[in-house]
N, C-alpha and C positions, 0 to 999 in steps of 0.2 A: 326720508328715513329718520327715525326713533334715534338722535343722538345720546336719549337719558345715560347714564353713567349710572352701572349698578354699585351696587352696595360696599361691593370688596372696593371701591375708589374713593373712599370717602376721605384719602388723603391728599385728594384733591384741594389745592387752595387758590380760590381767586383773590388776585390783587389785593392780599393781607397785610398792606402796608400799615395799617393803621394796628394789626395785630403784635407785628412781627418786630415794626420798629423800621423805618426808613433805613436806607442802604449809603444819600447823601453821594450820591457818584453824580457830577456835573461836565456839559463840555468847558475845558480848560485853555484848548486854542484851537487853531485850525495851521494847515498849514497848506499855504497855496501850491498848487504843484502847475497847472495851467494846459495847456496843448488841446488836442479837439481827440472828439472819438470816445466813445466808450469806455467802460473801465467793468473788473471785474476782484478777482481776489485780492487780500491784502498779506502777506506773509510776515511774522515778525521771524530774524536771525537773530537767535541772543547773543553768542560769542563775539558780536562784532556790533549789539544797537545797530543794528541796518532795519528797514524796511524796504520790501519787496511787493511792487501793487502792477499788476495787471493795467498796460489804459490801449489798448485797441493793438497795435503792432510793436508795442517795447513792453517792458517792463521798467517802472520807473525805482530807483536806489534813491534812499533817502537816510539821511542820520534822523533816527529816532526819537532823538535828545532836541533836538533845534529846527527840525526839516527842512536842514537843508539838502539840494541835491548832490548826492557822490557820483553818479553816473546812470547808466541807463544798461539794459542789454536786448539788439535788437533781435525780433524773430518775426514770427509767421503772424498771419492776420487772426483776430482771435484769441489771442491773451487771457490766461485761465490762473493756473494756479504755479505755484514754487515748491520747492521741495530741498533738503541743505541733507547733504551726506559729508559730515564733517570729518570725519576720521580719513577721508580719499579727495578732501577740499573739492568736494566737485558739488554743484549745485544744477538745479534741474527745473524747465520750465515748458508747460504746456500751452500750445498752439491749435486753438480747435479747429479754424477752419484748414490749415493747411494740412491735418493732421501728424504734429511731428510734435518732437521734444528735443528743446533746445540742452544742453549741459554746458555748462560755463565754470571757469575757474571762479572760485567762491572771494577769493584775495583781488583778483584783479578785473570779475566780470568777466575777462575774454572769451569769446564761444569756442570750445574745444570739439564741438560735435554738434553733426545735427541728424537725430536720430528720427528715421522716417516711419512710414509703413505702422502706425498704430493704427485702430481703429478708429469708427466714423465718431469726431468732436471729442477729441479728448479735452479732461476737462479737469477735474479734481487726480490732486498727485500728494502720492504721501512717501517717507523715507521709512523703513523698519530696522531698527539697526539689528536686530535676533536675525535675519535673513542677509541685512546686508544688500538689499535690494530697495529701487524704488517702485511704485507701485499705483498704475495712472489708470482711473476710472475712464471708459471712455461712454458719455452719455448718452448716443446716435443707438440707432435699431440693434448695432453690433450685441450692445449689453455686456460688451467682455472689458475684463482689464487688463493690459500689458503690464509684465513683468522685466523691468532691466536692471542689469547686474550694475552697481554703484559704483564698483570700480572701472568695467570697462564698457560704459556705456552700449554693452549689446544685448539687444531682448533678447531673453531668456525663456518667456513663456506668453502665449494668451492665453487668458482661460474664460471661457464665457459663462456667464454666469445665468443672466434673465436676457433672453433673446425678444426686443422690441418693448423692453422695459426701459426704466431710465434710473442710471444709475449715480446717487449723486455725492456719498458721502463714503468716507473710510477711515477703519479706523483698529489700532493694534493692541492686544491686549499682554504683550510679551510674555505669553506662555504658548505662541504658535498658531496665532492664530487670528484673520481679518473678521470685522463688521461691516457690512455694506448695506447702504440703504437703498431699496429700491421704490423710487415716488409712485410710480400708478401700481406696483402691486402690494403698496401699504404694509411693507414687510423687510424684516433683515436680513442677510445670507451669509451665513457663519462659514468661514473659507479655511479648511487645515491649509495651512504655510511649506508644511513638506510635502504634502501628495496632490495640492490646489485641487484637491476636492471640495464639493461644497458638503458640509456634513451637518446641517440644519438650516431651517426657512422659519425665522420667529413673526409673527403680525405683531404690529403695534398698539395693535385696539384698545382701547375707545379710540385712539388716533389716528390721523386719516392721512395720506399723502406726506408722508415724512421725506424731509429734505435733508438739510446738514444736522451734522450730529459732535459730540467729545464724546470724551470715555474717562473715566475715575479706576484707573487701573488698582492703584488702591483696595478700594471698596469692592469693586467688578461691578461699575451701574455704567452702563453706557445711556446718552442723554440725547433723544432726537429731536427735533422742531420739527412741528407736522400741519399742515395746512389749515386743518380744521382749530386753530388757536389753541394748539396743545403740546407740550413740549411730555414726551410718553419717557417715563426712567426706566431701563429694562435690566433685572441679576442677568450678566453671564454665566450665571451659573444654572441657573432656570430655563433662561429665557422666555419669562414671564413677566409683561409689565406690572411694575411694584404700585407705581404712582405716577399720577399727571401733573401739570402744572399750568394753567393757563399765560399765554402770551400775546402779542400783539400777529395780528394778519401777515401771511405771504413773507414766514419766516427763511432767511437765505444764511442765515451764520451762526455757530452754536463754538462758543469757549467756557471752557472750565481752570477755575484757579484753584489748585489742591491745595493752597495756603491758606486762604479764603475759606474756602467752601465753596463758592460762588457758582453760578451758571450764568451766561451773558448770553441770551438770545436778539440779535438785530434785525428788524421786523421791516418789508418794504413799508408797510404804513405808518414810517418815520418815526417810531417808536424805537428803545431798547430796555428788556426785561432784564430784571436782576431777580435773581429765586436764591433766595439759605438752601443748603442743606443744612438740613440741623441734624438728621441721622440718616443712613444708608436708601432708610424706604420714606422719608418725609422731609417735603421740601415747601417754603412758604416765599411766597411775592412779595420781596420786602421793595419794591420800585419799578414803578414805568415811567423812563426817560425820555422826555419829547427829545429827538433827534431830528434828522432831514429826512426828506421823500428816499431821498438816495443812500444812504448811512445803511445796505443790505448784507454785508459780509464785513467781515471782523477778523482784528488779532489780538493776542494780548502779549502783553509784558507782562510774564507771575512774579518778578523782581520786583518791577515798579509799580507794579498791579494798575498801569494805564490801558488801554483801549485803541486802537485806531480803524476808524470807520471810513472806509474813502466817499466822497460825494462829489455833488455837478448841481448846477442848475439844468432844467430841461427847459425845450423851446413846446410848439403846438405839435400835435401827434398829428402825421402825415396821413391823406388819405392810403388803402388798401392799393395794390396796383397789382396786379400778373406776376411780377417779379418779385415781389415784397408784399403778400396777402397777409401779412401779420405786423406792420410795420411798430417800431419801437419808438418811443420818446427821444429825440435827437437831444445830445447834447452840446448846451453852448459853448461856443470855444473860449478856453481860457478861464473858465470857469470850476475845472478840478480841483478839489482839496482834498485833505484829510483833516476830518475830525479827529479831535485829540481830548478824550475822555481818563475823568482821575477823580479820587473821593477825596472830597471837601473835610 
């Protein structure tokens, strides 16, 4: 297929570092975490400099500031993403294989709940305080995402959304209303909040298989990472992509710093983008960061405007088998950390 990018894109910029002026963001430490198993999101808590990272059946608690460990919270096999509902101290953690969502006291970690019955791989979770709700993509053929009330940990609603699509990203514009991205149908699904209707289907074109995404509530640009090395900007108000931005391969994490400007895309091909906004509709590459293989999901601190990318060493990729026809890169034990990125 004819990827050319027509005319109206011409605010397209690759790799304009040399234009724009370097961005100077360097890895500044690591910090070992260790244990076997997989790993997946990284969550920052501001109120409290915690971090929150996904590694195979806990979630690992980390001070921000120095990484060291504050404790752990266990749950189901499949460790996905966090969620912090501060105002009801209750904090919220997804389990994809077991399908459930853990809620924990946000102060002391303890599991206060464990809420079942979501659908197939819940995965990405987000809090909305306009609703008062948390709000958990579930990625599996389902396509829907569970609704639970923040205060009392009981769903409240499914709603499904793209049936056998996959649903990877979300995100709130606080005037009523979700972004959802959906990867194989190359498109966003605009969710009204009070009637969980879907009330629009935007594509992201020129951009192809969009994954994680931020938003510029501010401005109304919400910001996708899309397969094809293109991060697509699109008006909420249009929903009309404005501008693209080229990035690094098999993009899994997209952060915005409204103090910045900034965009952080973390790329599996050990890469991370840094793109200016310099205005609402144009954005220039002012930095690609060699990072690790593993460095694919991201948090930020817009205080301290650092970074945390969790990673692993990998061993040799196992043959296919009956039971595992898609086998993944094992990782070594003892070999998690986190990357700790800051500007020089």
């Amino acid at each position: 297929m004819n990827r050319t990018l027509p005319h109206c894109f011409t605010s397209v910029l690759f790799a304009a570092a040399a234009l724009a002026g370097r961005a100077d963001y360097k890895i500044e430490t690591r910090f070992p975490v260790g244990g076997v198993g997989g790993y997946d999101y990284v969550n920052f808590e501001p109120a409290t400099r915690r971090l929150f990272i996904a590694h195979m059946k806990k979630f690992e608690v980390l001070n921000a500031d120095t990484g060291r460990k504050l404790g752990e919270i266990e749950t189901g096999t499949g460790a996905h993403g966090t969620a912090f509902a501060h105002e009801f101290n209750h904090g919220f953690c997804t389990s994809g294989t077991t399908r459930t969502v853990t809620m924990f006291d946000l102060t002391t970690l303890k599991v206060l709940k464990l809420i079942r019955y979501m659908g197939e791989n819940p995965d990405a979770i987000e809090y909305d305080p306009g609703t008062k709700c948390i709000y958990v993509a579930n990625v599996g053929t389902t396509g829907d995402i569970t609704v639970i009330d923040a205060k009392t940990g009981h769903i409240k609603e499914t709603v499904t959304i793209a049936p056998n699509g996959v649903l990877e990203n979300m995100c709130f514009d606080d005037r009523g209303r979700a972004y959802l991205t959906e990867e194989k149908g190359d498109s966003i699904h605009v969710l009204d909040l009070k009637t969980y209707q879907e009330v629009a289907r935007w594509p992201v074109g020129p951009a192809v298989g969009p994954t994680k995404g931020a938003i510029d509530v501010k401005h109304r640009r919400l910001f996708t990472a899309c397969g094809n090395n293109l991060l697509a900007v699109t008006d909420l108000d249009t929903g009309k992509v404005v501008a693209t931005a080229a990035i690094g391969s098999r993009p899994d994490g997209v952060v915005y710093n409204g103090r910045t400007g900034e965009i952080f895309v973390s790329n599996r091909d050990g890469t991370l983008t840094v793109i200016k906004q310099e205005s609402p509709d144009k954005y220039a590459v002012v930095q690609t960061l060699p990072t690790d293989a593993g460095c694919r999901t991201i948090a930020l601190d817009p205080e301290s405007g650092k970074l945390y990318l969790p990673t692993a060493k990998f061993g040799p990729l196992p043959a296919p088998t009956r039971e595992v026809p898609k086998p993944r890169l094992p990782v070594i034990p003892d070999t998690f950390e986190v990357v700790v990125i800051g500007k020089s």
